[in-house]
Backbone as a chain_set.jsonl record, in Angstrom:
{"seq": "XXXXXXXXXXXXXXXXXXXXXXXXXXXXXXXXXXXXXXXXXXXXXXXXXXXXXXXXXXXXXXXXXXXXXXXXXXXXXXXXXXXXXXXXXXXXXXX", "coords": {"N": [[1.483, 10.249, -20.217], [1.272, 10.781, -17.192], [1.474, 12.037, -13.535], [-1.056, 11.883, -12.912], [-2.944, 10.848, -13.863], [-4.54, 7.959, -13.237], [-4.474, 4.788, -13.741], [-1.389, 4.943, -13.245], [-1.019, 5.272, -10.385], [-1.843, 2.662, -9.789], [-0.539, 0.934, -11.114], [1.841, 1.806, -10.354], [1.677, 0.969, -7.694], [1.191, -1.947, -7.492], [4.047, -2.446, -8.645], [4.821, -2.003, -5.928], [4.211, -3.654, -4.623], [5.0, -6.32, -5.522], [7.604, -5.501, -5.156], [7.296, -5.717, -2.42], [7.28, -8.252, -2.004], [9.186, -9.4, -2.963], [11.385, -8.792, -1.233], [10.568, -8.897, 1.815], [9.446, -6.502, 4.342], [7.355, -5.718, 5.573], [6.739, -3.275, 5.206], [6.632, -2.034, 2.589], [3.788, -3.295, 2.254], [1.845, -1.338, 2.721], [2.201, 0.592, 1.642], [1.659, 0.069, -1.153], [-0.522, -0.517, -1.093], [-1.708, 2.049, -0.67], [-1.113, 3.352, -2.953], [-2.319, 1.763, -4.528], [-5.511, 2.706, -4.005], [-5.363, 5.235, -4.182], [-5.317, 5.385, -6.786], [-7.762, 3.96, -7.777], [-9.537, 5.587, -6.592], [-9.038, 8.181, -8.066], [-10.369, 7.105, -10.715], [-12.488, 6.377, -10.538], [-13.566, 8.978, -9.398], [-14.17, 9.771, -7.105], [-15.129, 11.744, -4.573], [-12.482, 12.851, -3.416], [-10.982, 13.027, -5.88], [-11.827, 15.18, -7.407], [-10.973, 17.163, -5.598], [-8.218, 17.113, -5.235], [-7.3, 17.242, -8.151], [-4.834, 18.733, -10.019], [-2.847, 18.898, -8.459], [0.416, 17.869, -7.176], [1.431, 18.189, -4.547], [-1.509, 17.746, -3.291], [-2.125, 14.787, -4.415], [-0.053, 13.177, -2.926], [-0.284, 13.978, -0.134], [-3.024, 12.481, -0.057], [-2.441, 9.809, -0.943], [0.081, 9.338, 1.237], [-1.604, 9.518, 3.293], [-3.895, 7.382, 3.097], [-1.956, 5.272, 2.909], [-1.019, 4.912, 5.644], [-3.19, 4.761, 6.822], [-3.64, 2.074, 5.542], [-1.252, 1.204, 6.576], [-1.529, 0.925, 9.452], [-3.808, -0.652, 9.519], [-3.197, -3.46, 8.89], [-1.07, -3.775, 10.394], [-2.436, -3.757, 13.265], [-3.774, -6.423, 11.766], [-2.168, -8.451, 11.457], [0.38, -7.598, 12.722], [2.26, -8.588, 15.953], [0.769, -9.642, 18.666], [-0.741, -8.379, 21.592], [1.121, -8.595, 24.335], [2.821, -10.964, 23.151], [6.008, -13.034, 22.75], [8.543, -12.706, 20.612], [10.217, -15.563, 19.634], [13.756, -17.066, 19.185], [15.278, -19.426, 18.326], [17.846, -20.752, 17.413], [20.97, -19.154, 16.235], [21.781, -17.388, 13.503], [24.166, -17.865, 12.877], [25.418, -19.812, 13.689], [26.64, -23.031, 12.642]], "CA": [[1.621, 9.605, -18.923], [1.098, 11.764, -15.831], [0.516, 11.282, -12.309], [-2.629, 12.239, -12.419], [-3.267, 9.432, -14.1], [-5.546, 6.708, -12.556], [-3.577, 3.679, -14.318], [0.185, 4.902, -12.677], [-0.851, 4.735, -9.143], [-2.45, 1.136, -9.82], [1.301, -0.006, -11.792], [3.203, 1.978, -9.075], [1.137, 0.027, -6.05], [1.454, -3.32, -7.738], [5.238, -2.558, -8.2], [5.66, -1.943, -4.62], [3.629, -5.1, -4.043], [6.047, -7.321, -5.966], [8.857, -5.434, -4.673], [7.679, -6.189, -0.857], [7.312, -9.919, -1.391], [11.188, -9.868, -2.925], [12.332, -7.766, -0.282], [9.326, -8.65, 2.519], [9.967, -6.192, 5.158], [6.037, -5.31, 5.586], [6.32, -1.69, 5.441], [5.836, -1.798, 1.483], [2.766, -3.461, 1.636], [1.123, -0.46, 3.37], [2.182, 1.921, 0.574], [1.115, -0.562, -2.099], [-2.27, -0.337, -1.18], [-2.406, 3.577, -0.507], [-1.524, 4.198, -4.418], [-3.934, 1.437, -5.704], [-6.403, 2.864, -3.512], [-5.101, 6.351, -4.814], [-5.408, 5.306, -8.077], [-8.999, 3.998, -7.86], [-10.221, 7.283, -6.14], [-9.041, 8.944, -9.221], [-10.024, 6.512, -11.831], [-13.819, 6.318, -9.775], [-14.137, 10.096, -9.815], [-15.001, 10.099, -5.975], [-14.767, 13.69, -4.291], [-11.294, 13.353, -3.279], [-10.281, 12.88, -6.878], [-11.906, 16.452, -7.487], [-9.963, 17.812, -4.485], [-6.618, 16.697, -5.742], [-7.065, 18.188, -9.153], [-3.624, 18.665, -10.476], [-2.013, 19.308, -7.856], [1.109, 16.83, -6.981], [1.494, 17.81, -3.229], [-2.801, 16.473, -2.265], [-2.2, 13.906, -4.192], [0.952, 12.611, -1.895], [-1.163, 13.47, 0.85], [-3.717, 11.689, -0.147], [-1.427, 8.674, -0.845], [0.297, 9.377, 2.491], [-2.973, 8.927, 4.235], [-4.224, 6.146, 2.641], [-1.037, 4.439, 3.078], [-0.591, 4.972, 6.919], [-4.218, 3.77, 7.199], [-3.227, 0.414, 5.792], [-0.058, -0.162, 7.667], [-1.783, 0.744, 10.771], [-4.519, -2.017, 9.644], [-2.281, -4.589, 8.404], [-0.246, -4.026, 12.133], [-3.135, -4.093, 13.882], [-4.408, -7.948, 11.746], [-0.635, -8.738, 10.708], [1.436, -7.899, 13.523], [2.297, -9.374, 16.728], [-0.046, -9.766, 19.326], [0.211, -7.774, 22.842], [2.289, -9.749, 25.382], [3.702, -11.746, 22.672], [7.157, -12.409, 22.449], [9.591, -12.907, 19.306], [11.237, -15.995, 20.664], [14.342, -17.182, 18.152], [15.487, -20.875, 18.629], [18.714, -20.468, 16.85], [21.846, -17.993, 15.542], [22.375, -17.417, 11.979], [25.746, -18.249, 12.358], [25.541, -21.606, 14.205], [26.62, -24.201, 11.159]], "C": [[1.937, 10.668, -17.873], [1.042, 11.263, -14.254], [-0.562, 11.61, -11.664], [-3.657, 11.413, -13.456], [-3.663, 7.973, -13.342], [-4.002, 5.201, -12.322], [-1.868, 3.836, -13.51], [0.263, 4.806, -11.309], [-0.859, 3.381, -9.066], [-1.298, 0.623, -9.964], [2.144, 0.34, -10.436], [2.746, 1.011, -7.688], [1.402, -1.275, -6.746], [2.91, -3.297, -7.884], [5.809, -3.186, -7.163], [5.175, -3.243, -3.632], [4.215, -6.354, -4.218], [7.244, -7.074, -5.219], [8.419, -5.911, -3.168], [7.055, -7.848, -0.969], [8.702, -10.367, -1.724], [11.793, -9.106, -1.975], [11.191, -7.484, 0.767], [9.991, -7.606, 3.751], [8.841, -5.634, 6.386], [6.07, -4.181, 5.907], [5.851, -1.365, 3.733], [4.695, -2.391, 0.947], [1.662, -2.32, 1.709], [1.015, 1.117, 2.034], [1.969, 1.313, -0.679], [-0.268, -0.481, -1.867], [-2.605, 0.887, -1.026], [-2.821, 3.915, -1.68], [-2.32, 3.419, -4.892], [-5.139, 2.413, -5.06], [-6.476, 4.662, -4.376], [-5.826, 6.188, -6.411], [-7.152, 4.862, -8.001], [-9.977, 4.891, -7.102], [-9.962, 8.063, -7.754], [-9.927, 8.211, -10.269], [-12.302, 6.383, -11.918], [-14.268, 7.89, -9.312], [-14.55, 10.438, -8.442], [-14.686, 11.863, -5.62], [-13.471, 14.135, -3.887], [-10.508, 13.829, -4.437], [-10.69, 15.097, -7.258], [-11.042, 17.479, -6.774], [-8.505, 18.078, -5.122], [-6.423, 17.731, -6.906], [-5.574, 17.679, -9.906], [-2.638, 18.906, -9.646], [-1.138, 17.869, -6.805], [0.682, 16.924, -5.396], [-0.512, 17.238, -2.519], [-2.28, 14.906, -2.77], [-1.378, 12.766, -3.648], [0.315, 12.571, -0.969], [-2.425, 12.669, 1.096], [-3.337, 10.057, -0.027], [-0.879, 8.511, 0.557], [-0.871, 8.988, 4.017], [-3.311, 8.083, 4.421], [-3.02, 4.898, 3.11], [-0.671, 4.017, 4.688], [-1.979, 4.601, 7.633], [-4.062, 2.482, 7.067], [-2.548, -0.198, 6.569], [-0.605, 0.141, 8.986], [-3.014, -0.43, 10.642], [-3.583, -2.899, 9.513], [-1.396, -4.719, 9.654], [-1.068, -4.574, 12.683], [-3.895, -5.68, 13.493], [-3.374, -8.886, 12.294], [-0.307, -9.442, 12.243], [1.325, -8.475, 14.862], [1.213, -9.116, 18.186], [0.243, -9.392, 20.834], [0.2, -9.238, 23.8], [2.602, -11.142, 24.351], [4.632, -12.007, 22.361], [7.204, -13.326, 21.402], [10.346, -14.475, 20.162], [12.388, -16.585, 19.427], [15.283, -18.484, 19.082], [17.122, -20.936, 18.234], [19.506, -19.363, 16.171], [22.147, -18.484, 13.875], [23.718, -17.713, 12.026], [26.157, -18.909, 13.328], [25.636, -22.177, 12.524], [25.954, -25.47, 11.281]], "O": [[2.98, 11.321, -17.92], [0.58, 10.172, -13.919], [-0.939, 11.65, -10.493], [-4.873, 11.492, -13.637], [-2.858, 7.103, -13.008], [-3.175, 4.86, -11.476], [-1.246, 2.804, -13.257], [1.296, 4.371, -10.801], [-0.016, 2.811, -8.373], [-0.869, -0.136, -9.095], [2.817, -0.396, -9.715], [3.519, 0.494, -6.882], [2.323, -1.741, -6.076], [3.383, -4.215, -7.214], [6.612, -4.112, -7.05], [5.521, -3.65, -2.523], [4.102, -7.304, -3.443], [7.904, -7.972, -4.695], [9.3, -6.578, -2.626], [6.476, -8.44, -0.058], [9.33, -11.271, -1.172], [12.98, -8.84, -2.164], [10.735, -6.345, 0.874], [11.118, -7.935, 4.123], [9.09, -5.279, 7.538], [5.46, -3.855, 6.925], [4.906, -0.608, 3.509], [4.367, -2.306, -0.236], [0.714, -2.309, 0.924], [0.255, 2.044, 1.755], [2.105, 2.151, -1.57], [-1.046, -0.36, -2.813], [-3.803, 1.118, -1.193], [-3.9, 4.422, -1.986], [-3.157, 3.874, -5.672], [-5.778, 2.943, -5.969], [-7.445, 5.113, -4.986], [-6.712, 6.874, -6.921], [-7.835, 5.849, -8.276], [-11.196, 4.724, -7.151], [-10.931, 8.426, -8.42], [-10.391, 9.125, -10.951], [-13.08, 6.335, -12.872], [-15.402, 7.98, -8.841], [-15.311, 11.404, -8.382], [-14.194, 12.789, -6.264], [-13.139, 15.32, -3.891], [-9.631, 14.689, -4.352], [-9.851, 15.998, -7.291], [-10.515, 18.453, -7.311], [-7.935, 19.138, -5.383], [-5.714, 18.736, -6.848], [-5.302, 16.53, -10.254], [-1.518, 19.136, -10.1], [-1.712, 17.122, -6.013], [-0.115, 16.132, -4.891], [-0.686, 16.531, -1.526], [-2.055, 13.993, -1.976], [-1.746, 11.599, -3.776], [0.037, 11.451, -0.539], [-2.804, 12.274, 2.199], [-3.824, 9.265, 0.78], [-1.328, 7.542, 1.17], [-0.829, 8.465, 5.131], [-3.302, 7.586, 5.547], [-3.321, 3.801, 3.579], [-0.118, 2.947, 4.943], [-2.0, 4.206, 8.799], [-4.22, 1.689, 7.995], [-2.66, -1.29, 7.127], [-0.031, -0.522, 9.849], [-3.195, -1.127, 11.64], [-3.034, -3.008, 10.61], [-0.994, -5.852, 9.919], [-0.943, -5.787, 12.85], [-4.499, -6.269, 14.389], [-3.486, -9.749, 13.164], [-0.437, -10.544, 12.776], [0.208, -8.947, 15.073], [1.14, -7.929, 18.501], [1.219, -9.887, 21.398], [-0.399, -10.31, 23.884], [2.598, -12.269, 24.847], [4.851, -11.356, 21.34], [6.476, -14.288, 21.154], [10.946, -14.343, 21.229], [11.758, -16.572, 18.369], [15.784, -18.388, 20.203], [17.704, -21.331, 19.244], [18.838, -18.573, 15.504], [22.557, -19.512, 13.336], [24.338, -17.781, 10.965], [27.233, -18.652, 13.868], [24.955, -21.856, 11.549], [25.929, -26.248, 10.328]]}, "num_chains": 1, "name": "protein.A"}
């Protein structure tokens, strides 16, 4: 077991996919989809996977990339819409 192993990005992104629906905060969905995506670049042989090689620090940046592409999609479907406000009806600590 390595991390240059296909299969451990895929487990580590579905991790971080479980962990951000128990703990939604939507910043770990963005890095759940970098390492699957990581992981099926490696696993699919494309030309990044050659790039990477063995070497830990591409394939962080690779991950890092990938990952900061999603959460800037997932903002841009997701998040809130310009001139929209937050409006909040009630305090958590009204009984």
């Amino acid at each position: 077991m390595s991390w240059t192993d296909w299969w451990v990005w895929v487990v580590g992104g579905l991790l971080l996919g479980i962990f951000e629906i128990l703990m939604p905060a939507f910043v770990f969905l963005g890095f759940a989809i970098g390492a699957v995506l990581t992981g099926l670049i490696l696993w699919s042989g494309l030309p990044p996977a050659a790039w990477m090689g063995d070497d830990l620090f591409r394939h962080f940046l690779i991950f890092g990339v990938l990952s900061l592409i999603a959460w800037l999609g997932l903002r841009a479907v997701v998040g809130l819409r310009k001139g929209q406000v937050r409006i909040i009806h009630h305090d958590i600590n009204d009984n």
